[in-house]
Wavefront OBJ file of the C-alpha trace (Angstrom):
o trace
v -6.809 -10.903 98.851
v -9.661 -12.470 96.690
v -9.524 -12.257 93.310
v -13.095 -11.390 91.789
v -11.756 -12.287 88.135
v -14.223 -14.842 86.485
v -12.913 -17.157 83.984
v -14.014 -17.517 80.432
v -14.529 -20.573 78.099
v -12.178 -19.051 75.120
v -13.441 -21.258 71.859
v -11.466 -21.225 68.477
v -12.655 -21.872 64.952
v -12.831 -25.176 63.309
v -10.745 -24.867 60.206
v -12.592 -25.347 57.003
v -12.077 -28.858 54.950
v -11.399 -29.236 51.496
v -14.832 -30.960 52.147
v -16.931 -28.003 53.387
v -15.363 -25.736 50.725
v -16.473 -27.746 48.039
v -19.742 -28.265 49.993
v -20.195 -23.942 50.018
v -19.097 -23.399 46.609
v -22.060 -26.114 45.817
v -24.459 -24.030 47.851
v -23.280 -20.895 45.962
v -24.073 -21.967 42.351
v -27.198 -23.711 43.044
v -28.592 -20.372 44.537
v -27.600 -18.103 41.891
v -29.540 -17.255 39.342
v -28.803 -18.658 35.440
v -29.726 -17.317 32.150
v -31.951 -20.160 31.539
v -34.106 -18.314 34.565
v -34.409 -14.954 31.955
v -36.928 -14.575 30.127
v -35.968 -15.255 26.534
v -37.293 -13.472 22.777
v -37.855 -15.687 20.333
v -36.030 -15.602 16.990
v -38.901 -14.451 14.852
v -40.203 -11.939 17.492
v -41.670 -8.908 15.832
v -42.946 -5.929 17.406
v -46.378 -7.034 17.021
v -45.834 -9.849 18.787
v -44.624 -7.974 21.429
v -46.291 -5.000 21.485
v -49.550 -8.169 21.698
v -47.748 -10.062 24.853
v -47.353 -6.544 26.323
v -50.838 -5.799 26.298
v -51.855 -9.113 27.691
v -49.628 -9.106 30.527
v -50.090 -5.292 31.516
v -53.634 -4.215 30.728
v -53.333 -0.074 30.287
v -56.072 1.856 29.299
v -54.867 4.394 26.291
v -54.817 8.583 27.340
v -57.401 8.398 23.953
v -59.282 5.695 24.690
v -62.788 6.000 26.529
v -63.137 3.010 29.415
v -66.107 1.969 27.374
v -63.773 1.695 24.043
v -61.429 -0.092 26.488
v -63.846 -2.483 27.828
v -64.837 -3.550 24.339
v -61.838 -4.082 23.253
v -61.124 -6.452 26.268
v -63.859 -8.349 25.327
v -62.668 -8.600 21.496
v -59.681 -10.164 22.979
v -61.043 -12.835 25.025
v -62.830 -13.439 22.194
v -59.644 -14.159 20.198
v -58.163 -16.400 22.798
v -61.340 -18.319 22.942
v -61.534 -18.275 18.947
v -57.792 -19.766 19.360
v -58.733 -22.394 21.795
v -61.880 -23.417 19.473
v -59.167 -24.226 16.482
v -59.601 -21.072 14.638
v -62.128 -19.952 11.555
v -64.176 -22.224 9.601
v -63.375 -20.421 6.583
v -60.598 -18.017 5.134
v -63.402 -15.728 4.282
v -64.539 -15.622 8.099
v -61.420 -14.857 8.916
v -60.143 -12.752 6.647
v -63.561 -10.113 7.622
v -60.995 -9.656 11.030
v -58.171 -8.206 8.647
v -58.946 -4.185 9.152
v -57.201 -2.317 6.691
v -56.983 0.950 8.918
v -55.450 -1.187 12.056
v -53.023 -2.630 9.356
v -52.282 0.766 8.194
v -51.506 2.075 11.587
v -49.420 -0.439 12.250
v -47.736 -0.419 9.035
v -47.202 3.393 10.126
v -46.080 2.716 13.378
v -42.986 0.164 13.062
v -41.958 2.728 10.556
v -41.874 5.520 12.675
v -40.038 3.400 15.615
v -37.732 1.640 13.293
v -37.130 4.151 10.001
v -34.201 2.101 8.858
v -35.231 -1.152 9.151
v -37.700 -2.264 6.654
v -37.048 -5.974 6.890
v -39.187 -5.471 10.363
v -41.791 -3.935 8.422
v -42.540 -6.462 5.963
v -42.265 -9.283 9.001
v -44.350 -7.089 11.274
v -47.220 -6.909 8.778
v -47.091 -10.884 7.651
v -46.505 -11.658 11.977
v -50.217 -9.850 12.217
v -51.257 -11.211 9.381
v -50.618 -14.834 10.178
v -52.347 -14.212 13.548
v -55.117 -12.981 12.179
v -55.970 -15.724 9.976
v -56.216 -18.444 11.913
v -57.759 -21.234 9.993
v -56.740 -25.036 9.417
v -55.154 -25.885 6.864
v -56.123 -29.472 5.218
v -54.264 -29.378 1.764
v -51.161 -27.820 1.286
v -51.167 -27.286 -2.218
v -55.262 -25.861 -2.157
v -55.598 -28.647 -5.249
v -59.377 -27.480 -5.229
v -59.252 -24.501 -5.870
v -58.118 -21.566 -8.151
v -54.481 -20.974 -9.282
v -54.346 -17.881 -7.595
v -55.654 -18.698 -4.032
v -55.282 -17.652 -1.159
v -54.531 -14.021 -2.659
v -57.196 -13.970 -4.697
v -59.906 -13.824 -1.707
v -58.140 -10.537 -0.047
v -59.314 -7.427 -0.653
v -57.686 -4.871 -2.825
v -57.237 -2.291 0.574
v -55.098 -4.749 2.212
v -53.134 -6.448 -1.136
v -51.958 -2.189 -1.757
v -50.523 -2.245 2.175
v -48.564 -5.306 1.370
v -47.637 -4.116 -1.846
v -46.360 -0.131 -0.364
v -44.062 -2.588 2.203
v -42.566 -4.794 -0.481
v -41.879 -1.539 -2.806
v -40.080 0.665 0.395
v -37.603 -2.456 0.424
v -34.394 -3.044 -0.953
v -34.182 -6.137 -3.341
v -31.876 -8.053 -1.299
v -34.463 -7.061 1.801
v -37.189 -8.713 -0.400
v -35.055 -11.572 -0.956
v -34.547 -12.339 3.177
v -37.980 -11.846 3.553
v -39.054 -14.175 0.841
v -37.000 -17.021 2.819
v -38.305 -16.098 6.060
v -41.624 -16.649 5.061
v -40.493 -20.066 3.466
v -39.347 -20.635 6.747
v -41.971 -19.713 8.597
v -44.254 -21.666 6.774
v -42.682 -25.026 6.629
v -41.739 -24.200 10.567
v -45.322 -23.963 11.271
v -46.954 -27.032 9.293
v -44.776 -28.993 11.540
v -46.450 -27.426 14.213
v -49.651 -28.468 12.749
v -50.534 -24.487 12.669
v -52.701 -22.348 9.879
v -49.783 -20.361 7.660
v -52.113 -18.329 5.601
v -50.530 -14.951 6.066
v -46.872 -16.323 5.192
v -48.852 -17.930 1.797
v -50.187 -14.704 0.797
v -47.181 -12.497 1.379
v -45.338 -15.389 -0.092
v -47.514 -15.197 -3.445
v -47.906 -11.440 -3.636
v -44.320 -11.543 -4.166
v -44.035 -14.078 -6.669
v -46.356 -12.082 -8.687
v -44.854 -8.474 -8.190
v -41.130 -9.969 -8.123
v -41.241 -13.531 -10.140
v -37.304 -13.386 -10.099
v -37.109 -13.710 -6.411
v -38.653 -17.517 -6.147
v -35.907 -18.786 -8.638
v -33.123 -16.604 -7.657
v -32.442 -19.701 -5.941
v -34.121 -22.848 -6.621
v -30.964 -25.282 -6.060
v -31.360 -24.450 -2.177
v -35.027 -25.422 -2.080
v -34.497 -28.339 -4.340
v -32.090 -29.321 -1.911
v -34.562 -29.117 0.954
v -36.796 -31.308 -0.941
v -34.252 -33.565 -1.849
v -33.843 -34.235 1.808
v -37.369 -34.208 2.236
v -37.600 -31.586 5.420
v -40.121 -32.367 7.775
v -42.063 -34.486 5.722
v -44.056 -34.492 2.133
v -46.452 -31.641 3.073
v -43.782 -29.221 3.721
v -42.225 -30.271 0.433
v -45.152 -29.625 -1.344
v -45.556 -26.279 0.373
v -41.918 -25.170 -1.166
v -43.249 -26.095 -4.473
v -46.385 -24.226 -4.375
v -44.663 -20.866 -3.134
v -41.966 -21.612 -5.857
v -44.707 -22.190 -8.746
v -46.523 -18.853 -7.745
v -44.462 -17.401 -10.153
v -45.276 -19.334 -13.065
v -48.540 -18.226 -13.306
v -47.675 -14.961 -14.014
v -44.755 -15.671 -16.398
v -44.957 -18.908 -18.318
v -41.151 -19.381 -19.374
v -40.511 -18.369 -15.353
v -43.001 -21.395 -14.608
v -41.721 -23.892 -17.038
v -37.755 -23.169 -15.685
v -39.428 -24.179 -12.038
v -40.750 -26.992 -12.878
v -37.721 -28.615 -14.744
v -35.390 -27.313 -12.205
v -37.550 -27.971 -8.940
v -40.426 -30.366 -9.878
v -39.591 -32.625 -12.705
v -36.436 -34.385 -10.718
v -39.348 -35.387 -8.431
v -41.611 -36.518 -10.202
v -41.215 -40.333 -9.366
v -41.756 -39.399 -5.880
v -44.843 -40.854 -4.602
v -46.032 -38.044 -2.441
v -44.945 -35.398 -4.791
v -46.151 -36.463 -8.351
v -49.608 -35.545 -8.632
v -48.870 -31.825 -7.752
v -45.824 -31.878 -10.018
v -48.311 -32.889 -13.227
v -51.153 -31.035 -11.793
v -49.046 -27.533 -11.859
v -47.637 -28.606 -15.392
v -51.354 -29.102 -16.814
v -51.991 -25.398 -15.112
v -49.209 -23.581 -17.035
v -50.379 -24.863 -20.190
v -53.909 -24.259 -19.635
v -52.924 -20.531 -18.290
v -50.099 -19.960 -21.164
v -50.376 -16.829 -23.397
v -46.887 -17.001 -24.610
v -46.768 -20.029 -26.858
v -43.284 -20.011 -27.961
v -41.842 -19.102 -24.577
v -41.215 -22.396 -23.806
v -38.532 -23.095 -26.384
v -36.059 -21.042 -24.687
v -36.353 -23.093 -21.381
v -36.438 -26.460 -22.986
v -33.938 -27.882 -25.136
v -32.426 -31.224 -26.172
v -30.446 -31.645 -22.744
v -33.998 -31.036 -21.141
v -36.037 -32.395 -23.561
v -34.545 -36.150 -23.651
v -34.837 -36.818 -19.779
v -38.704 -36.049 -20.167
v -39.340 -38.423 -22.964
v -37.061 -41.116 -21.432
v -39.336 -40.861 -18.446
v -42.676 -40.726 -20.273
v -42.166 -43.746 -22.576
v -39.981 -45.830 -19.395
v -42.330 -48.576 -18.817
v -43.594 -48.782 -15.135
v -42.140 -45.485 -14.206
v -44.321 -45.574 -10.965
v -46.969 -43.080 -12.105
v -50.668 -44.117 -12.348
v -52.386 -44.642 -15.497
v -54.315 -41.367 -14.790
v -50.989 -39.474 -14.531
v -49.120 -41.128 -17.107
v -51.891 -40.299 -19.438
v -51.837 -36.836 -18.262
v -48.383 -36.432 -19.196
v -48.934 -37.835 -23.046
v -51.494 -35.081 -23.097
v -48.827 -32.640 -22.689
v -45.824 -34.238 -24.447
v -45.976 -32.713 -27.480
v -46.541 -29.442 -26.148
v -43.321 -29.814 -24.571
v -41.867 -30.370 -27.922
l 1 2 3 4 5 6 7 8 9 10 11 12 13 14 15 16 17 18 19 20 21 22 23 24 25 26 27 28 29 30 31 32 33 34 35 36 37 38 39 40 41 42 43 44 45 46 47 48 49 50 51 52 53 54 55 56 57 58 59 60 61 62 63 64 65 66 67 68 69 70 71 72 73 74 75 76 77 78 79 80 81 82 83 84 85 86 87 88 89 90 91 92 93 94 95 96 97 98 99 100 101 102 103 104 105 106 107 108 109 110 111 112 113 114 115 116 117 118 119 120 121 122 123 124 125 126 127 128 129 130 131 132 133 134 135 136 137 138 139 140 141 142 143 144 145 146 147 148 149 150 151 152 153 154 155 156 157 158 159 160 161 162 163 164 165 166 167 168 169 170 171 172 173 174 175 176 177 178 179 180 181 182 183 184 185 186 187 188 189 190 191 192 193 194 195 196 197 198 199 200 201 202 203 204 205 206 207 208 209 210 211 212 213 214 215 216 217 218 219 220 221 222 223 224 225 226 227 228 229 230 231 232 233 234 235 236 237 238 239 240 241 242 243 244 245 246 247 248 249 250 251 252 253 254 255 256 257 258 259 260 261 262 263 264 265 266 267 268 269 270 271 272 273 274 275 276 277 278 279 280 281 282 283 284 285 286 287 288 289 290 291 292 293 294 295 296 297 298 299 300 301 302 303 304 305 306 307 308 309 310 311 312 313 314 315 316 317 318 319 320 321 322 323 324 325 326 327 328 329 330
């Protein structure tokens, strides 16, 4: 009897090498995806900043907002990216007319309503828009041209009272970390080669309202000088935010600049803003005998042993300068 049975090719499986293993597991962690491929939030992010990247990469038109409203402000914001691209304002008065009080207000408002307990995002929030705002290049970082009391002095009294209702709803040691930050922030973006007006004017609002906060701790930023941090314009920055205070109170001034200026003031880059800010307090002192509690003998004899060295490495402009004031520091 035939047998109708067919026969079948019966294969078997290769076994697997150490080789093709190694080669699969290679495979497997090339495909999968890595942190580095998440999008990541910057240190400094504020809610600003993010509430402005969300509105640029998801354009929504507001339940109050009429689509002509929206369309205009569309166009204000190409205008800002194109203002950007352009290098900024001319002037800090150009672009300080873009500060609105009311939007600051509401905004103010709004990170306090998200975030009630958190008032160091407040203050950062405000001085994040604020910075933005102003965007205009910045040439000297001491302003040696003009008053004492600029950049402050050329905003207007509506937005100075915002920034001073978010310094007075936080705690001293909140003032403090903010204070840094903006230090920080500042110095971070001169390197950068970017306009830090807003961190300036928060920075001198507070020396003026809180003139104990710059020299709560001077050794640190003498330090940072010391080791000259990204260069002599970011030195001189620290100084001016430090010497803000000064102005206001001249024994608070005087204590800055023996403490943070004078051990600098052989440094080439550094000495004609150290004498410069000396010849200011003077000229802006009301307190006349003030300056006897801040300076004696331990003080006083390093000054006159630098004034009468011969070729100390100042110029003859400076040197006589600092005769001028020499027996005011007496």
């Amino acid at each position: 009897m035939a047998s109708s049975t067919q026969w079948e090719t019966v294969t078997h499986k290769k076994k697997a090498t150490i080789a093709d293993k190694k080669a699969a597991r290679k495979a497997l962690a090339e495909n999968r995806p890595t942190i580095d491929e998440l999008p990541t939030i910057g240190q400094s992010s504020t809610m600003f900043e993010a509430f402005e990247k969300g509105k640029k990469s998801k354009p929504k038109t507001q339940n109050n907002v009429t689509p002509s409203k929206q369309a205009k402000s569309n166009k204000k914001t190409v205008s800002k990216k194109n203002t950007k691209k352009d290098g900024g304002y001319k002037t800090l008065e150009e672009a300080l007319k873009t500060l609105d009080v009311n939007e600051m207000k509401s905004l103010f408002t709004e990170v306090q309503n998200k975030f009630p307990n958190n008032s160091s995002l407040w203050v950062k929030d405000l001085v994040t828009f604020m910075n933005l705002k102003l965007n205009v290049k910045e040439s000297d970082p001491v302003f040696t041209d003009q008053p004492i009391d600029y950049p402050l002095s050329k905003v207007g009294n509506g937005i100075r009272n915002v920034m001073i209702s978010s310094l007075k709803k936080c705690s001293p040691a909140t003032i403090q970390l903010f204070y840094e930050f903006c230090i920080q922030e500042m110095i971070s973006d001169r390197k950068k080669n970017l306009p830090s007006y807003g961190y300036r004017i928060y920075l001198q609002c507070i020396a003026r309202e809180y003139p104990h906060v710059p020299i709560s701790n001077i050794p640190k930023y003498s330090d940072m000088i010391s080791k000259k941090q990204n260069g002599p314009a970011s030195c001189l920055s620290v100084m001016w935010s430090l010497g803000q205070a000064g102005y206001r109170n001249f024994e608070t001034g005087l204590k800055i600049w023996l403490e943070l200026m004078f051990p600098h003031l052989s440094t080439k880059a550094l000495t004609n803003f150290v004498v410069l800010y000396l010849g200011n307090l003077f000229k802006n002192r009301k307190d006349k005998s003030a300056g006897y509690r801040v300076i004696g003998p331990n003080e006083f004899f390093p000054i006159m042993d630098f004034i009468f060295t011969p070729h100390n490495g100042l110029s003859s402009n400076l040197q006589k300068k600092l005769l001028e004031y020499y027996p005011k520091l007496k």
